[in-house]
C-alpha positions in Angstrom: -28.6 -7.9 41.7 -29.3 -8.4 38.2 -27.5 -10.4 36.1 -27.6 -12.5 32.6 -26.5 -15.9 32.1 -26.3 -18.6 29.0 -28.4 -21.4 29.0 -27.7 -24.2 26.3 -31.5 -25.1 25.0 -30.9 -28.0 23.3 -28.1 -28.4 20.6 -27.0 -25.8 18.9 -29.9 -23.3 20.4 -29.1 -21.0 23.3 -30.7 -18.2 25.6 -29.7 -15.3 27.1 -31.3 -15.5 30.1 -31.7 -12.6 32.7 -32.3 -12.9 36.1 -31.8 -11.6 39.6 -29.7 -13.2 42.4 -29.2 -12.5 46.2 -27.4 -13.0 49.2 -29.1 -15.6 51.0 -26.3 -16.2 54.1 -24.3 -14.7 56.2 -20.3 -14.9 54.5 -21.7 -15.2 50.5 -20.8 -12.7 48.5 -21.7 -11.7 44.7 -19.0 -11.7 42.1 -19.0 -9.7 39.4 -17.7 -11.5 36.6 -15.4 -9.6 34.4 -13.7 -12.2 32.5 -15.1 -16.3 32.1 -13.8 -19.4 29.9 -14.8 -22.0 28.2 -14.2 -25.5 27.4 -13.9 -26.0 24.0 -14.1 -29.6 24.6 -16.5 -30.1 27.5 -18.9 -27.1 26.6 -18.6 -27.3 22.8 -19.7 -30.9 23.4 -22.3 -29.9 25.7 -23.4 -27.4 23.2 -23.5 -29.7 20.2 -25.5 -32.1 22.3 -22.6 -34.8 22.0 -20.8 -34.9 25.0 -21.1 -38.8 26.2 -23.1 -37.8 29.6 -26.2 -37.4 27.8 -26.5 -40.7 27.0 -24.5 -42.0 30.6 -27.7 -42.1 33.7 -25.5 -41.5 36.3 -24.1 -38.1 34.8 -27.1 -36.1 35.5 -25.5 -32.7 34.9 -25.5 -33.2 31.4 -29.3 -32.5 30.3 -30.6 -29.4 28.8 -31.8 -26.9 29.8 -27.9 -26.6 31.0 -25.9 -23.3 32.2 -22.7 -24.0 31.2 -19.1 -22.8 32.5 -17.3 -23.6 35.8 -14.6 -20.6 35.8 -14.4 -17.2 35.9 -12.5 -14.5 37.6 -14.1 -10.9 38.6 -14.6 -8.8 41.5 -16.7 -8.6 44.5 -20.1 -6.6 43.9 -22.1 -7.5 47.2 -21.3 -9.4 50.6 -22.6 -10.0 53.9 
């Protein structure tokens, strides 16, 4: 399936990225995402490149290139 997703570049430079995804296991499925939110606070940070885990080691989600987001709510496309 093809989809797009944001990828935060460095500060204040983004991509819209496509790319293709599968079912790679039995009981996955693919969501189509119809609606998805934001943080202003952890992705605006993340964004702005000032959200403390860039400068914290042990936080090693926080480094660009980064795909941000962690909610989202949409319908199932594709299962096995």
């Amino acid at each position: 399936m093809d989809c797009k997703q944001v990828v935060f570049l460095e500060p204040y430079r983004t991509l819209l990225e496509r790319c293709s995804i599968e079912i790679e296991r039995k009981n996955q499925c693919i969501v189509r995402h119809e609606y998805t939110l934001i943080s202003p606070g952890t992705e605006g940070a993340l964004f702005s490149g000032t959200h403390i885990g860039f400068s914290d080691p042990d936080i090693s989600w926080a480094r660009y290139p980064l795909k941000p987001g962690y909610a989202a709510a949409g319908v199932v496309a594709e299962s096995a």
